[in-house]
C-alpha atoms as one frame of an Amber mdcrd trajectory, in Angstrom:
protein
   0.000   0.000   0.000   1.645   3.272  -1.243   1.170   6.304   1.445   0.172
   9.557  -0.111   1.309  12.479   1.920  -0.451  16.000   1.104   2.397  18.407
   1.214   2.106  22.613   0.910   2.571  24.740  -1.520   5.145  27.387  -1.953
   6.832  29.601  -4.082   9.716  31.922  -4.269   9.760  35.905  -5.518  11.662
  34.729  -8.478   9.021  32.010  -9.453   5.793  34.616  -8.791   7.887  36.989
 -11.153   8.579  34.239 -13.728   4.399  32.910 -13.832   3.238  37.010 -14.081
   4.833  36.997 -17.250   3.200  33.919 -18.955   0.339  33.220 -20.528  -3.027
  32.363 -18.262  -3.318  29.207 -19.981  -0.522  28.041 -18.988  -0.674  29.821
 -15.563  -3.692  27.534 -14.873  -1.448  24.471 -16.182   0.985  25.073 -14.041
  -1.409  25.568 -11.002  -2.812  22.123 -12.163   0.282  20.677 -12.162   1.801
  22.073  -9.104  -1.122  20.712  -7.081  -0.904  17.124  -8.301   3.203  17.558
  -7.087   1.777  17.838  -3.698  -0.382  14.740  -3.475   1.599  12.928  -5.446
   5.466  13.733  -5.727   6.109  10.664  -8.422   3.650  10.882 -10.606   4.454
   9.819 -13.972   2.420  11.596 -15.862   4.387  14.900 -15.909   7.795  13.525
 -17.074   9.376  14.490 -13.701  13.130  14.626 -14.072  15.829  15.547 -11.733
  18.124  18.569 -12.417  22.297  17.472 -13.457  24.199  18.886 -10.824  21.698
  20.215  -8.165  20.574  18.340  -5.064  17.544  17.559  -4.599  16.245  19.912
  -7.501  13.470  18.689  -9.953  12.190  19.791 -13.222   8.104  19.068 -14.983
   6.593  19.590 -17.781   3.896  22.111 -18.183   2.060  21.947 -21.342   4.862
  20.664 -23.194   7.123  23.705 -24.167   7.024  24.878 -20.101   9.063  23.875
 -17.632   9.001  24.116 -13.672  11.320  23.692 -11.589  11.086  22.844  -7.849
  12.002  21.354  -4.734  10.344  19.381  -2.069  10.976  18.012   1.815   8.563
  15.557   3.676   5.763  18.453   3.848   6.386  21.149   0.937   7.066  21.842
  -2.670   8.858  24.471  -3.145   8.348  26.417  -6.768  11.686  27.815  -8.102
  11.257  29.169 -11.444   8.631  29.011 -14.690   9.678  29.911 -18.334   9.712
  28.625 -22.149  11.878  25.274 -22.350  14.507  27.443 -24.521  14.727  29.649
 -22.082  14.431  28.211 -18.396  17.744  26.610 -18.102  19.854  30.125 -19.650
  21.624  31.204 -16.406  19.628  29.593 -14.311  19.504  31.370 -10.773  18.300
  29.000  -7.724
């Protein structure tokens, strides 16, 4: 039996800044998306892949040309940044 733990949402200055400047459709998305993160942290269905040289630092698919990245411990996800595929991983600031 797998144990689902609800875990909070939150989300840094630099990740409200990125999402302001997006479109709403894809706002919603990743609303959508963030909220599944915090029932379920594995789920497959959002191609979930860990970051190449960060701890502990994830990135998902948002409506297939978005990407979020994030971060989670045993009771939050932590939002990090939103932008275009081409652009989110450009000097990319956590």
């Amino acid at each position: 039996m797998t144990l689902l733990i609800k875990r909070n949402l939150l989300s840094t200055s630099r990740f409200r800044k990125d999402i302001k400047s997006i479109d709403k459709l894809i706002q919603l998305e990743a609303f959508d998306v963030a909220t599944i993160l915090c029932s379920d942290i594995s789920s497959p269905s959002h191609k979930i892949k860990k970051l190449t040289g960060y701890k502990k630092i994830y990135r998902v698919v948002v409506l297939k040309d978005y990407r979020m990245i994030y971060t989670y411990t045993e009771t939050e996800i932590i939002l990090l940044r939103i932008a275009h595929r081409k652009e989110i991983y450009k000097n990319l600031e956590i």
